[in-house]
C-alpha positions as CSV (number, residue, x, y, z in Angstrom):
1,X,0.0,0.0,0.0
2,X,1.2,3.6,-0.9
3,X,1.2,6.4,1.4
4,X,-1.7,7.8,-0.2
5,X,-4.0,5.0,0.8
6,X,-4.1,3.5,-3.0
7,X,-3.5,-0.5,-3.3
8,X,-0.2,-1.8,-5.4
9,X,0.1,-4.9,-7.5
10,X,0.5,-5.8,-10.8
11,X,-2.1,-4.1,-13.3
12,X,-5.4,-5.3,-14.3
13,X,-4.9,-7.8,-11.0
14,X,-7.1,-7.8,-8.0
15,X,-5.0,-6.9,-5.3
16,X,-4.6,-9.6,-2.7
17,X,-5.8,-9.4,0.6
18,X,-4.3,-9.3,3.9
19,X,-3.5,-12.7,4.9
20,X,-5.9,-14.4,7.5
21,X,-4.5,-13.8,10.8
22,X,-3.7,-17.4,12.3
23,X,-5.0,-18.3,16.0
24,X,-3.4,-16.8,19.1
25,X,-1.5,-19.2,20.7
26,X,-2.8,-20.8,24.1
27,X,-2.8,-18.2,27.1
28,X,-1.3,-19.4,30.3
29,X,-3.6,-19.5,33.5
30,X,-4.1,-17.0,35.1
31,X,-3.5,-13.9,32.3
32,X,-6.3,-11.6,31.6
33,X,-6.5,-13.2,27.7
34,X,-8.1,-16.2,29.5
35,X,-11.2,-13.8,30.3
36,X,-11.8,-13.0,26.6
37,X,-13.4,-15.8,25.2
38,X,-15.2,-18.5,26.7
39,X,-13.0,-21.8,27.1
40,X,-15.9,-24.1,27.1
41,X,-16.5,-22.1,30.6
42,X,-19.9,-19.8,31.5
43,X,-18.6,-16.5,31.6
44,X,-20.7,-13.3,33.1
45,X,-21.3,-10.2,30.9
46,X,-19.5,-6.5,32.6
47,X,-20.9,-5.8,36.0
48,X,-21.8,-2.4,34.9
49,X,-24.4,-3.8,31.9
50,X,-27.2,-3.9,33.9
51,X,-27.2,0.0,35.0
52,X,-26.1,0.8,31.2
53,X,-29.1,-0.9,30.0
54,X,-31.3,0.2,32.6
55,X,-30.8,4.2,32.5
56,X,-34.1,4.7,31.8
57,X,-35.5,3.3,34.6
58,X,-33.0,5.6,37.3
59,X,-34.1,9.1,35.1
60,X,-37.6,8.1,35.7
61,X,-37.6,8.0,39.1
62,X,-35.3,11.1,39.5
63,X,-37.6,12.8,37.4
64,X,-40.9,11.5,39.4
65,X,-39.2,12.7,42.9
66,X,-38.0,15.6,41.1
67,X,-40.6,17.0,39.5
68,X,-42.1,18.7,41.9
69,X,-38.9,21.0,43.0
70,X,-38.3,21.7,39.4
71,X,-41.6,23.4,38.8
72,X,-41.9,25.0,42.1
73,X,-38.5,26.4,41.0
74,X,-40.0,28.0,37.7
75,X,-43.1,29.6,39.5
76,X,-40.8,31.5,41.8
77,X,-42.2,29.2,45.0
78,X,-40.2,28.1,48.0
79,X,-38.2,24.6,47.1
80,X,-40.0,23.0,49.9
81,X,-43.6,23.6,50.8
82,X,-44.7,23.9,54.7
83,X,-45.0,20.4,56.3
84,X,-41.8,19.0,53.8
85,X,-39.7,18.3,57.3
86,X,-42.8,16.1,58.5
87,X,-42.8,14.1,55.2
88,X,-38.9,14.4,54.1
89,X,-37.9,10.6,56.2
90,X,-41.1,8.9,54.7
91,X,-40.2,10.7,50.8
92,X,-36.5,9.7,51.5
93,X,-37.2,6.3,52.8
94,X,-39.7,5.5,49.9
95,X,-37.1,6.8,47.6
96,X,-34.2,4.9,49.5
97,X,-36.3,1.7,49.0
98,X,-37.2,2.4,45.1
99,X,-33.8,2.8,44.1
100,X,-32.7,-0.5,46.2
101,X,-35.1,-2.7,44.1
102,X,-34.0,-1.3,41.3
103,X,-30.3,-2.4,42.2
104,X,-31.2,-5.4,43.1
105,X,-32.6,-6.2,39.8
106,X,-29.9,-5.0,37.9
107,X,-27.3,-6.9,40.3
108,X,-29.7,-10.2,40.1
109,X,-30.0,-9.4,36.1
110,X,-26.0,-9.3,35.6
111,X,-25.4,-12.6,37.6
112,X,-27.9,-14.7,36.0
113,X,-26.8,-13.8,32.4
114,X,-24.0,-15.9,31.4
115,X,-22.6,-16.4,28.0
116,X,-20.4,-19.8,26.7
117,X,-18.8,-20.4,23.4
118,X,-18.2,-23.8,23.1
119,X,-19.2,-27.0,20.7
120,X,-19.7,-25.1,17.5
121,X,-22.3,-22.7,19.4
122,X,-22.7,-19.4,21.4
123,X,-24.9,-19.4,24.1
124,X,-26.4,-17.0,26.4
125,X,-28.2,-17.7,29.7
126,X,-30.6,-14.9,30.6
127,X,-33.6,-14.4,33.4
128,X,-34.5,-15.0,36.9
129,X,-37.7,-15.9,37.2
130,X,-38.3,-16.6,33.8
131,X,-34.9,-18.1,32.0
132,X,-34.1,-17.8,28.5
133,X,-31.6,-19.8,26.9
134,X,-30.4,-18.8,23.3
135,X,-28.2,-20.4,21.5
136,X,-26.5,-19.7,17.7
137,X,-24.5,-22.2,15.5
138,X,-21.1,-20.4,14.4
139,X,-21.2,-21.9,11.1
140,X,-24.5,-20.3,10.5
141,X,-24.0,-17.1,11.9
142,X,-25.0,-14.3,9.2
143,X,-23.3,-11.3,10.7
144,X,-22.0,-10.0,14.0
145,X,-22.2,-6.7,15.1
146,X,-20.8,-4.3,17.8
147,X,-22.6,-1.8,19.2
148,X,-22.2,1.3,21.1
149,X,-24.9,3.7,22.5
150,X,-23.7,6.7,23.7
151,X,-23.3,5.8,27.3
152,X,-22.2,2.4,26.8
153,X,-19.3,4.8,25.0
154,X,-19.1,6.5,27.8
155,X,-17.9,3.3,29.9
156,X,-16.0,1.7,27.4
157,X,-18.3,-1.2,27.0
158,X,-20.0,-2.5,23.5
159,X,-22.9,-5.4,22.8
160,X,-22.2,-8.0,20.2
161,X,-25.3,-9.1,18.0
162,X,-25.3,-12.3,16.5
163,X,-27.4,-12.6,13.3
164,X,-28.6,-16.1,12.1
165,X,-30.6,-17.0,9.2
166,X,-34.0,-16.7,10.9
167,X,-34.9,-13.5,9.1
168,X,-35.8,-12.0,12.6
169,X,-34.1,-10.7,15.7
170,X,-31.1,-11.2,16.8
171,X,-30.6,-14.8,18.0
172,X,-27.4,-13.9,20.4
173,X,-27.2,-10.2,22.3
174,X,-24.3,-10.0,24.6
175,X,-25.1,-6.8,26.4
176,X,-22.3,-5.2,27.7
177,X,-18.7,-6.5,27.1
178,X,-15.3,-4.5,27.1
179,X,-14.8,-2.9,23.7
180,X,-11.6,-4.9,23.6
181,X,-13.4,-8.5,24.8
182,X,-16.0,-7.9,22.2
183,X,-13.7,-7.5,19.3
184,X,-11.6,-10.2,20.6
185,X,-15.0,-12.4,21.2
186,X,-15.9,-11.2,17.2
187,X,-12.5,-11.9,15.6
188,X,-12.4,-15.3,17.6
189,X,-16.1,-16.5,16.2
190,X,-15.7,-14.5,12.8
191,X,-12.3,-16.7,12.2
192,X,-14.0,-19.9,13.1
193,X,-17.3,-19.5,11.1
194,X,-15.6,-18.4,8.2
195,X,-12.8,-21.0,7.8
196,X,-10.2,-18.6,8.3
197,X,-9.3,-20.4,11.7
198,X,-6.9,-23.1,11.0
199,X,-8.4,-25.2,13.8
200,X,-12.0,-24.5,12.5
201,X,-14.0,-27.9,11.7
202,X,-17.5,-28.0,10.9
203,X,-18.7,-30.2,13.9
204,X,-17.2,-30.6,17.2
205,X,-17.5,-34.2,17.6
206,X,-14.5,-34.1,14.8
207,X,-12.8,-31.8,16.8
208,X,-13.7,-34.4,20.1
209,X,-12.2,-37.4,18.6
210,X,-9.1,-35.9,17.6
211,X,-8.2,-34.2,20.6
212,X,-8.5,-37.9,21.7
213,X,-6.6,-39.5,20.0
214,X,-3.9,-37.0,19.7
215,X,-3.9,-36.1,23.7
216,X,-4.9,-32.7,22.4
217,X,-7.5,-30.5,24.0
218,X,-10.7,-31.0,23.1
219,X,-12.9,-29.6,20.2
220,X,-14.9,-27.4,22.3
221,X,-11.8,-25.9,23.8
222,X,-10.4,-25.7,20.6
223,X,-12.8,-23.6,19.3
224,X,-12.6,-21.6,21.7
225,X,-9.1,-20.3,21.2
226,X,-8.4,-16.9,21.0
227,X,-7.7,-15.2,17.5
228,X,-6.3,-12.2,16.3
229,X,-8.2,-10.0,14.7
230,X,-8.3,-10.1,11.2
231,X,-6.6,-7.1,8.7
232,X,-8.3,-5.0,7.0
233,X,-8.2,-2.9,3.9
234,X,-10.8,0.4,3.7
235,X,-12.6,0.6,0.2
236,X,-14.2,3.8,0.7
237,X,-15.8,6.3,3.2
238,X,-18.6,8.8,2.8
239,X,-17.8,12.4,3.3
240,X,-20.5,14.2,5.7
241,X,-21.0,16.8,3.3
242,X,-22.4,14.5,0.7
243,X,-24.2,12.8,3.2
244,X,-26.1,16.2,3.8
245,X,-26.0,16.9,0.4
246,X,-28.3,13.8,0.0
247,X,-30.7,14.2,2.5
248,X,-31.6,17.7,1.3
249,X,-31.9,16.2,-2.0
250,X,-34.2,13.0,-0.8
251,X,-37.8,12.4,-1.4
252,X,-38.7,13.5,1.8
253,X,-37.6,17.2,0.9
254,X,-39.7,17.5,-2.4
255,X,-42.4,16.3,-0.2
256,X,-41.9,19.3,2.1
257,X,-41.4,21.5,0.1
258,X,-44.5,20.8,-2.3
259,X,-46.6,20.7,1.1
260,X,-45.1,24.7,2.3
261,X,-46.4,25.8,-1.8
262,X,-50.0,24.1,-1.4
263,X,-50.1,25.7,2.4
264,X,-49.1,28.7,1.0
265,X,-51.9,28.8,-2.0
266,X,-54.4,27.7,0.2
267,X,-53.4,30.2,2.5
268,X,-53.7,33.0,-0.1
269,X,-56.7,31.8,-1.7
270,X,-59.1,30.8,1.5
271,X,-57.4,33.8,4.1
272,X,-57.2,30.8,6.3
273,X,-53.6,30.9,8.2
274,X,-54.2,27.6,9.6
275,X,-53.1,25.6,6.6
276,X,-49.8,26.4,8.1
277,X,-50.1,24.5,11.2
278,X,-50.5,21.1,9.6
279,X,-46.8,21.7,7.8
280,X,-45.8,21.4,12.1
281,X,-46.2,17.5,12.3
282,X,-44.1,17.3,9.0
283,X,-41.6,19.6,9.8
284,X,-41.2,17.5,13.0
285,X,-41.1,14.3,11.8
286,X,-38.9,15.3,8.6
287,X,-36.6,17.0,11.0
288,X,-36.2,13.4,13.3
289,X,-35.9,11.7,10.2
290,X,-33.4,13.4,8.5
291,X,-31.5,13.2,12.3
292,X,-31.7,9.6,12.1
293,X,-30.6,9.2,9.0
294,X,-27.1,11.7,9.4
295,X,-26.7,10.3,13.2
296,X,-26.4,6.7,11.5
297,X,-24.8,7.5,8.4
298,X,-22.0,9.9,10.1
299,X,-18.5,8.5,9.3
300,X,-19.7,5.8,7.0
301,X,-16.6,3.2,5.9
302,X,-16.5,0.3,4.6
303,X,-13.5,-2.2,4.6
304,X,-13.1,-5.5,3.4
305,X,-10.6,-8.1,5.5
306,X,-10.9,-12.2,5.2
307,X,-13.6,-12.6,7.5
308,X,-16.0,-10.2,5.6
309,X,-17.1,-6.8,4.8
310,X,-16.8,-4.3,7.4
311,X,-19.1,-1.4,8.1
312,X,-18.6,1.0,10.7
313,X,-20.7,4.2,11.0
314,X,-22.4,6.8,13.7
315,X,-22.3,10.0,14.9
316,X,-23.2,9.2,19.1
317,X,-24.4,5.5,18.5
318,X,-21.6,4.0,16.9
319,X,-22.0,0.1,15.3
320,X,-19.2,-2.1,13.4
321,X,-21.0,-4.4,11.0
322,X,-19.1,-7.4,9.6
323,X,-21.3,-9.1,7.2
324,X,-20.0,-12.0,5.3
325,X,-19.9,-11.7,1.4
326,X,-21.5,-15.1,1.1
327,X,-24.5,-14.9,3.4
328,X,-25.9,-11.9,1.4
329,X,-29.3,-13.1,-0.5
330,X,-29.8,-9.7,-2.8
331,X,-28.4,-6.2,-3.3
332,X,-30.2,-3.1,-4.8
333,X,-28.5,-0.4,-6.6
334,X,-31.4,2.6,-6.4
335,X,-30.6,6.2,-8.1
336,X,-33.0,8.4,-6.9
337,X,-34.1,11.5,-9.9
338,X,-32.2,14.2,-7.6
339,X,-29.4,12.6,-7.1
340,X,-28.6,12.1,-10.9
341,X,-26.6,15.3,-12.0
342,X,-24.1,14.4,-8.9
343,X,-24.0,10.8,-10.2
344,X,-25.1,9.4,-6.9
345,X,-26.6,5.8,-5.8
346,X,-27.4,4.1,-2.6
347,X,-27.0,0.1,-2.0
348,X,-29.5,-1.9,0.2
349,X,-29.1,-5.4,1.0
350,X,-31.4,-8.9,1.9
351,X,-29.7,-10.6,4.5
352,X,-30.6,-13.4,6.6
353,X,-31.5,-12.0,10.1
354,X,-31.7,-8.5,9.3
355,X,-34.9,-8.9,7.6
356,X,-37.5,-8.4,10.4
357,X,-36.3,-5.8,13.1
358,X,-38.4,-4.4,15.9
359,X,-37.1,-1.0,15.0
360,X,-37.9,-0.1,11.4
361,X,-35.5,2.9,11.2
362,X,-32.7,0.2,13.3
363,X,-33.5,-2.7,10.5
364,X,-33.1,0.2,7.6
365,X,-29.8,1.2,8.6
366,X,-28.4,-2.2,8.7
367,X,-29.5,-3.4,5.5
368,X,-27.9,-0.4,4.3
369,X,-24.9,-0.8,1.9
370,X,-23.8,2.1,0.9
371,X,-25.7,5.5,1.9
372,X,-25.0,6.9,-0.8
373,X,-22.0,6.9,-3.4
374,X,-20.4,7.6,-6.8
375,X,-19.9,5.0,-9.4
376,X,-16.9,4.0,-8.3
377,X,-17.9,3.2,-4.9
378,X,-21.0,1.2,-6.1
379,X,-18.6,-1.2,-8.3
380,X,-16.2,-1.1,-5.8
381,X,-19.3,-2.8,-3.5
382,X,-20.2,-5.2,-6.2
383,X,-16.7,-6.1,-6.5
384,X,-17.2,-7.2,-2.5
385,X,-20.8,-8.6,-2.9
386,X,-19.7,-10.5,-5.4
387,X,-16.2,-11.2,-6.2
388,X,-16.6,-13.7,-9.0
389,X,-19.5,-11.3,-11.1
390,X,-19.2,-14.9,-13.8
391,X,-18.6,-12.4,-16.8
392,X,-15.7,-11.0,-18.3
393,X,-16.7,-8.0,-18.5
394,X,-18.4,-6.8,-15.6
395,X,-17.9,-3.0,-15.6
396,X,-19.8,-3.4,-18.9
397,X,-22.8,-5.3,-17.8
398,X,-22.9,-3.6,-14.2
399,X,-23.1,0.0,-15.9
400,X,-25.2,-0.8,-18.5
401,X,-27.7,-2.5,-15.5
402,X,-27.1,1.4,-14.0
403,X,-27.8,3.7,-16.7
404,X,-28.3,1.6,-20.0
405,X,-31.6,1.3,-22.1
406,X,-32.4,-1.3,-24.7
407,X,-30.2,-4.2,-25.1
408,X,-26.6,-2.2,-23.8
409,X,-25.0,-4.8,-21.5
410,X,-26.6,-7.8,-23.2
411,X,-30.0,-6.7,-21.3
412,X,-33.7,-8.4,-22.5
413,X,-36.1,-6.0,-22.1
414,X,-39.9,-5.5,-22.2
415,X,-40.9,-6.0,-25.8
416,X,-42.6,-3.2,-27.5
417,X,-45.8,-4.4,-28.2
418,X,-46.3,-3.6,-24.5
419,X,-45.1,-0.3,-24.6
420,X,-48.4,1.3,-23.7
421,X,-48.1,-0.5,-19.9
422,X,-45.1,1.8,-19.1
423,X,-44.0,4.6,-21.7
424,X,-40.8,5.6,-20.6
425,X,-40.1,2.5,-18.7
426,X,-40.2,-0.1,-21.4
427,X,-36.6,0.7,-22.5
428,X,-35.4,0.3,-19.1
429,X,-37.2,-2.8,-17.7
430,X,-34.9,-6.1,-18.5
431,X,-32.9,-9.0,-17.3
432,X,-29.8,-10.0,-17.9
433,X,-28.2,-13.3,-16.4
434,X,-24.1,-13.7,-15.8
435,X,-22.5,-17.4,-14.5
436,X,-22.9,-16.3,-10.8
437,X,-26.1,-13.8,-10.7
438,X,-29.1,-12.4,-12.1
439,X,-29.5,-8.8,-12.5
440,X,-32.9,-7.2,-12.7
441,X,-33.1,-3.5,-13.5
442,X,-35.8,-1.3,-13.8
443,X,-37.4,2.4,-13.7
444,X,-36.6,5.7,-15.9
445,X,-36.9,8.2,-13.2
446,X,-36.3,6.3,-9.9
447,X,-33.4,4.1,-11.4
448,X,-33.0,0.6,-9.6
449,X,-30.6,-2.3,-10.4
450,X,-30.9,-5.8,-8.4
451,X,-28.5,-8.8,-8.1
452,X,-29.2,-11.9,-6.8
453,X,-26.8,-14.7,-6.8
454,X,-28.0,-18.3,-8.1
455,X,-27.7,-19.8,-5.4
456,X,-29.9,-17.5,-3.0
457,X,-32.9,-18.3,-5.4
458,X,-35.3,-19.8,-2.4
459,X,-38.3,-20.3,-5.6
460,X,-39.7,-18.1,-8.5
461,X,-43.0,-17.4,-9.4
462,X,-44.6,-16.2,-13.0
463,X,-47.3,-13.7,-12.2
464,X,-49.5,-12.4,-15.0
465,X,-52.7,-10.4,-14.4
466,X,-55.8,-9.4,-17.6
467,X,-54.3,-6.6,-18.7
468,X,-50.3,-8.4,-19.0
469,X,-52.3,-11.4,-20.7
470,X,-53.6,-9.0,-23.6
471,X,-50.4,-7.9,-24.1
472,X,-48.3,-11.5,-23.9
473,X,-46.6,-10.1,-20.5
474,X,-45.5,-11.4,-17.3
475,X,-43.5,-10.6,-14.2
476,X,-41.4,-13.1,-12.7
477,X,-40.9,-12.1,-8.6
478,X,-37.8,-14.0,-7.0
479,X,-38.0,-15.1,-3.5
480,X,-35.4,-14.4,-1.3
481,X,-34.8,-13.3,1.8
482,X,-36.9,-11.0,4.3
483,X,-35.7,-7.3,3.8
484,X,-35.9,-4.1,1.5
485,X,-34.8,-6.1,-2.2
486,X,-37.6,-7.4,-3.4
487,X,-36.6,-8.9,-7.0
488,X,-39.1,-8.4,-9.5
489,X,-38.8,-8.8,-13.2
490,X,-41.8,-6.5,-14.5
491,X,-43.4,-6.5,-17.8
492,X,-40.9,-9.4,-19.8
493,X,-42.1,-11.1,-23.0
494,X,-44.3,-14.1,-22.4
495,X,-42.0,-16.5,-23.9
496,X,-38.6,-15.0,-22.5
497,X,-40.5,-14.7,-19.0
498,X,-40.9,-18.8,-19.3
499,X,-37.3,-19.1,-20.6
500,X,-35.9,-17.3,-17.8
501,X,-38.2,-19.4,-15.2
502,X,-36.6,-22.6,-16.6
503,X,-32.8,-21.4,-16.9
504,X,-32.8,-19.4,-13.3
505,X,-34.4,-22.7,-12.2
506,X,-31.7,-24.4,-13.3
507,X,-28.8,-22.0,-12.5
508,X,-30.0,-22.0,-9.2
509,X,-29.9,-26.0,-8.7
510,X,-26.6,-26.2,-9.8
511,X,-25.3,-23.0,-7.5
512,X,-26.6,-24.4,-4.6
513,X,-24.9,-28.1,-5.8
514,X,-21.8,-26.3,-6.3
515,X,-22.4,-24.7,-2.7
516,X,-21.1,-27.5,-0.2
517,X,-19.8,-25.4,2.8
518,X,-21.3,-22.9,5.6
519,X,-17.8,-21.3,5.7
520,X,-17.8,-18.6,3.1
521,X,-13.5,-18.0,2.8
522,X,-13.9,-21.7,1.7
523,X,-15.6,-20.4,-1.3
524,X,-14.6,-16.9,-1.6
525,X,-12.2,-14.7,-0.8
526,X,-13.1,-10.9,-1.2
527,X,-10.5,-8.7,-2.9
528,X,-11.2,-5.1,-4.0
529,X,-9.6,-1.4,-3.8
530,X,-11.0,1.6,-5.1
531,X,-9.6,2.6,-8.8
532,X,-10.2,5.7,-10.8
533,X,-13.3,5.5,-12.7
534,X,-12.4,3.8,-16.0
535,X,-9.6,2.3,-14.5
536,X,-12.1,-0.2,-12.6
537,X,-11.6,-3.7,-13.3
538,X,-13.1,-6.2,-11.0
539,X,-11.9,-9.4,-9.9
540,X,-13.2,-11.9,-12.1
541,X,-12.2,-15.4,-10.5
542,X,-12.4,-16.8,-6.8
543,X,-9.6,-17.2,-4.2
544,X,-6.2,-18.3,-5.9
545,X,-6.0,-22.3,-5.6
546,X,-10.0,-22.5,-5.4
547,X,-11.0,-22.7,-9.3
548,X,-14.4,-21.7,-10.0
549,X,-15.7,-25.3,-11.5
550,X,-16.8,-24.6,-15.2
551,X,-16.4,-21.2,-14.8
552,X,-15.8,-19.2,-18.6
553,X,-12.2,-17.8,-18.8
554,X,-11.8,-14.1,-18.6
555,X,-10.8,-13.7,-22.1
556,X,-13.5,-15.8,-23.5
557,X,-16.4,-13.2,-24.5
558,X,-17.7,-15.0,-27.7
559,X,-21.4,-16.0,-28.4
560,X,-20.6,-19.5,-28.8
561,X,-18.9,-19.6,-25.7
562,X,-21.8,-17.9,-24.0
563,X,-24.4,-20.3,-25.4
564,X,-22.3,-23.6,-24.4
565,X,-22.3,-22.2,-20.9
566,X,-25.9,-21.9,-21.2
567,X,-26.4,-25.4,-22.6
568,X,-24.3,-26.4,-19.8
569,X,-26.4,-25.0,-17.4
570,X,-29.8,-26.2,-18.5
571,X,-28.4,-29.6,-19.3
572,X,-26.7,-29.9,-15.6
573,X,-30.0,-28.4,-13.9
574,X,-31.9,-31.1,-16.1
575,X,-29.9,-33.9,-15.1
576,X,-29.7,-33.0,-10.9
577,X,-33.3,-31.4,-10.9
């Protein structure tokens, strides 16, 4: 690497990667490392969780013993009315016993949650009088987060979230570790669920029966090994000022702002001034929204290290993100009509346990990509997403997906007999399929692009209403995921709409054949750096040593080859379906 941040190698190469940190050796007894990870043993979360979590409860009852001072205070009264002294011991004894319960909880909170990663799993004990016990494979964990509210800042402390594929919430919280325990607890899992570990084996009762016959520890305490955390090289970062730039250019403005003109019209025409007052709620709830959206997307970066993509963001709630490249279901490339002349574009993501979130505007920022970018950064994201894009020329097809019309990129599009169902869509609507994904685009003035790799196809479905029938249309909808990609295919040719239902069908048989491991570096290793535009060339083949079976060479771009890998695909899907 330069001093100037850019990545060296040989040109028209990816660059390679960090190498994946091996496994720190065996702590003696006794050292603090011992109290990082769990050693097959229950370990308790930081004593001061409990009060971090539980600040609301403390301001409300200041605020319910306080109240009354504070006004009195305002209205120019005495701080204590006549007969206080008579009723100060009961006040202070009723506060004195409040507040003891309340610690008492917390204390009895903290010591009956326990955490253990042993066996293959993370666990967590939580409850007193009514236990919970979760529990989280590591070889299906989606994603593992670290998160920091404000005070939890304050303290030094972080929560870990493990995501599984249950579409829902979090399977594992651990609420609140050291900031250095949690990213020691994270590197240590993250290492062991994605292969990178050396001493990572699907299964522990492998792990058992070697350790003995070889006199070595066990496979749950082998698991459990401490390991360094993995390097990492930053792609990109979002500047604040184009974050701002983009929420005064969002939806929500023109919204706004075409609500103040019809106040002000109606104002003018009806000599009513109390149009005005219903702009209030929205200026209010625009105002929290656009908050939201800067407090979460402050100091956007995104990195890319062997155990995944890295995303760390926030202004006074910070999070780290590191979500694998292979557990990602679909990704959405959406150019709103404001953001056009600056060239900018914003990435969402489907991903298996961020789908369903109690907190919609919490579930919306983690499905969040890329808040908003340039070109470059969007194919630098791909490039991540996807590191084998199973064409040759992906800068082609990818741009052509962004801003093409007609058949640019190799694109099948809505046929023109059906022009009258969307007039300046038509051009735009299409499908085009690579070795390793199918790409979806769509819209003329709210621009939108969706991948979904084969082998995330969960089932398809041809949907085709009166009106599509008259005009020998049909929309093919892609089922993925829970989350804010929802593939559609709109308005395709009869006969190409059943063509595509029988080859993504088949594509997606032989992806999921092809995929034989939970452990994503065993299938691909992520490699990307951020190139001038029109210098961009992504990688176009998996980790070095780890062939992409029947995979078309990067030089091969004819139409024969093209249509033998098809053949090749429906023949395979034929013969395994």
């Amino acid at each position: 690497m330069t001093t100037d941040g850019e990545l060296t190698g040989p040109p028209g190469e990816p660059p390679e990667l960090p190498p994946a940190p091996p496994a720190a050796p065996p702590p003696a007894k006794g050292s603090p490392e011992t109290n990082r990870t769990s050693n097959g043993e229950w370990l308790r979360v930081h004593p001061a969780s409990p009060f971090v979590r539980g600040w609301v409860a403390l301001a409300a009852i200041t605020f319910f013993f306080g109240r009354d001072l504070f006004e009195r205070t305002l209205q120019g009264q005495p701080v204590f009315e006549e007969g206080f002294a008579r009723r100060a011991p009961w006040l202070l004894g009723g506060g004195a016993v409040v507040l003891a319960v309340a610690v008492l909880g917390f204390v009895l909170t903290w010591y009956f949650t326990k955490y253990q990663v042993s066996g293959g799993y993370v666990r967590v004990n939580s409850g007193l009088i009514f236990r919970q016990h979760r529990q989280a494979r590591l070889d299906r964990v989606q994603a593992i987060d670290i998160v920091q509210p404000l005070l939890a800042r304050i303290f030094g402390l972080a929560e870990l979230k493990f995501e599984v594929a249950d579409a829902g919430e979090s399977a594992v919280r651990l609420a609140y570790l050291k900031f250095e325990d949690a990213r020691q607890l994270r590197a240590t899992i993250l290492a062991q669920a994605s292969g990178a570990s050396a001493g990572a084996v699907t299964g522990a009762h492998v792990d058992s029966a070697a350790g003995a016959n070889s006199g070595s520890p066990a496979g749950p305490e082998r698991l459990a090994r401490p390991a360094l955390e993995a390097p990492e090289i930053t792609v990109l970062a979002v500047p604040p000022s184009r974050l701002l730039g983009s929420l005064i250019l969002s939806e929500q403005s023109v919204f706004i702002v075409v609500g103040g003109i019809a106040s002000v019209v109606l104002s003018a025409l009806t000599d009513n001034r109390a149009f005005y007052f219903y702009l209030v709620p929205a200026a209010l709830g625009l105002a929290a929204g656009y908050w939201n959206f800067f407090n979460k997307g402050f100091n956007f970066t995104a990195s890319v290290s062997p155990d995944g993509i890295r995303l760390r963001y926030g202004l006074l709630d910070t999070q780290a993100q590191t979500l694998p490249p292979g557990r990602i279901q679909a990704v959405k490339v959406a150019q709103p009509p404001l953001w056009r002349p600056f060239g900018w574009y914003r990435m969402q993501v489907n991903a298996a346990g961020y789908g369903v979130s109690g907190n919609a505007a919490e579930g919306n920022t983690r499905t969040t990509l890329l808040p908003v970018g340039k070109l470059s950064d969007v194919m630098a994201m791909l490039s991540l997403v996807l590191p084998d894009p199973g064409t040759s020329q992906p800068e082609l097809v990818f741009s052509a997906g962004l801003n093409g019309t007609d058949s640019d990129g190799g694109f099948v599009t809505t046929p023109r007999r059906a022009r009258l169902l969307a007039p300046l869509a038509w051009r735009r609507n299409g499908f085009t399929a690579t070795d390793t994904a199918l790409l979806i685009r769509s819209g003329r003035w709210w621009r939108e692009l969706v991948l979904v790799p084969h082998q995330r196809t969960q089932s398809l479905a041809l949907q085709q209403g009166p009106l599509a029938r008259r005009f020998r249309v049909a929309d093919l909808v892609l089922h993925t995921t829970a989350g804010p990609v929802a593939p559609r295919l709109v308005q395709a040719g009869l006969d190409e709409a059943r063509q595509l239902f029988d080859d993504q069908s088949a594509r997606a048989r032989l992806a999921r054949k092809r995929h034989t491991t939970e452990q994503w570096l065993r299938q691909v290793v992520p490699a990307v750096a951020p190139t001038p535009m029109g210098a961009l060339q992504l990688p176009g083949a998996a980790a070095p040593g780890v062939p992409m079976p029947d995979a078309p060479a990067r030089g091969d771009t004819t139409d024969a080859a093209a249509a033998k890998a098809r053949d090749h695909y429906q023949q395979e899907g034929q013969q395994h379906g």
